[in-house]
C-alpha positions as CSV (number, residue, x, y, z in Angstrom):
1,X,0.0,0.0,0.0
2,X,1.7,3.2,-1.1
3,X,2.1,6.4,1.8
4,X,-0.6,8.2,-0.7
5,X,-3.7,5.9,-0.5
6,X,-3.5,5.4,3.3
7,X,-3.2,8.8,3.8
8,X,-6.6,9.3,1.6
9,X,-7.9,6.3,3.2
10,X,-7.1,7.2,6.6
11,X,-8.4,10.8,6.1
12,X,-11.7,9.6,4.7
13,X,-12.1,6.7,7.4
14,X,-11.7,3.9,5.1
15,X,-8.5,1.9,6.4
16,X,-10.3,0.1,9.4
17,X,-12.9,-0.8,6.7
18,X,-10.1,-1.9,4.2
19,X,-8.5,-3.7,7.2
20,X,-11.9,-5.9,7.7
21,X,-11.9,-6.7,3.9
22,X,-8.4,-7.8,3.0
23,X,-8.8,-11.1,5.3
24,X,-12.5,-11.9,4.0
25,X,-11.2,-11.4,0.4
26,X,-8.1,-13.6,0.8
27,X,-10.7,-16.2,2.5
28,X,-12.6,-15.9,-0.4
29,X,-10.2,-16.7,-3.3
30,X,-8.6,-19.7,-1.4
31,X,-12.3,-21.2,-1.2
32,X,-12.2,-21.0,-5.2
33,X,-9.4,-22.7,-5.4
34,X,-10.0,-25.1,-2.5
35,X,-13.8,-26.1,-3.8
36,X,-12.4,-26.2,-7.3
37,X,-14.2,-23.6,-8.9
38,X,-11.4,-21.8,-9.7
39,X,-7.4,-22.6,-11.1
40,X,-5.1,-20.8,-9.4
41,X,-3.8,-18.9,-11.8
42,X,-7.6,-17.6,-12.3
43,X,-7.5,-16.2,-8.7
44,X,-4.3,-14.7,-9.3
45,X,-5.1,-13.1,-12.4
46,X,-8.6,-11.4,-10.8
47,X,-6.5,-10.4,-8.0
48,X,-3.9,-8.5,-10.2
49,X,-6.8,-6.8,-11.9
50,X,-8.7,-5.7,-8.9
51,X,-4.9,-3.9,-7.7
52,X,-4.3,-2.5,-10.7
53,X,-7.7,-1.0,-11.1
54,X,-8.1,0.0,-7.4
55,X,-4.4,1.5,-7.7
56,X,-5.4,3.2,-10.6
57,X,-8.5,4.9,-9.2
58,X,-6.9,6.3,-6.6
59,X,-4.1,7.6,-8.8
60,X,-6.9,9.4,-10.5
61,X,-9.4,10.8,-7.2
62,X,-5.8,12.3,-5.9
């Protein structure tokens, strides 16, 4: 996590909130790959998109 995005997060309240859902969506993706539903290289490759997309919208709001 860069020093820019928790500063924004921390001044708009968000980082407790993004502390809660870091752990359920790491839970989530190793259920994928644990029930089956999901290759592991699928999880990995939704991850990477949902960081590059997040990083990129706060690079844009700031």
């Amino acid at each position: 996590m860069t020093n820019r995005m928790r500063l924004y997060m921390t001044r708009m309240n968000h980082f407790d909130s993004a502390l809660c859902v870091k752990p359920f969506s790491i839970m989530v993706a190793l259920s994928r790959v644990v029930l089956g539903l999901h290759y592991p290289s699928d999880v990995l490759a939704g991850a990477m998109i949902g960081i590059v997309m997040s990083l990129t919208s706060m690079y844009i709001m700031l």
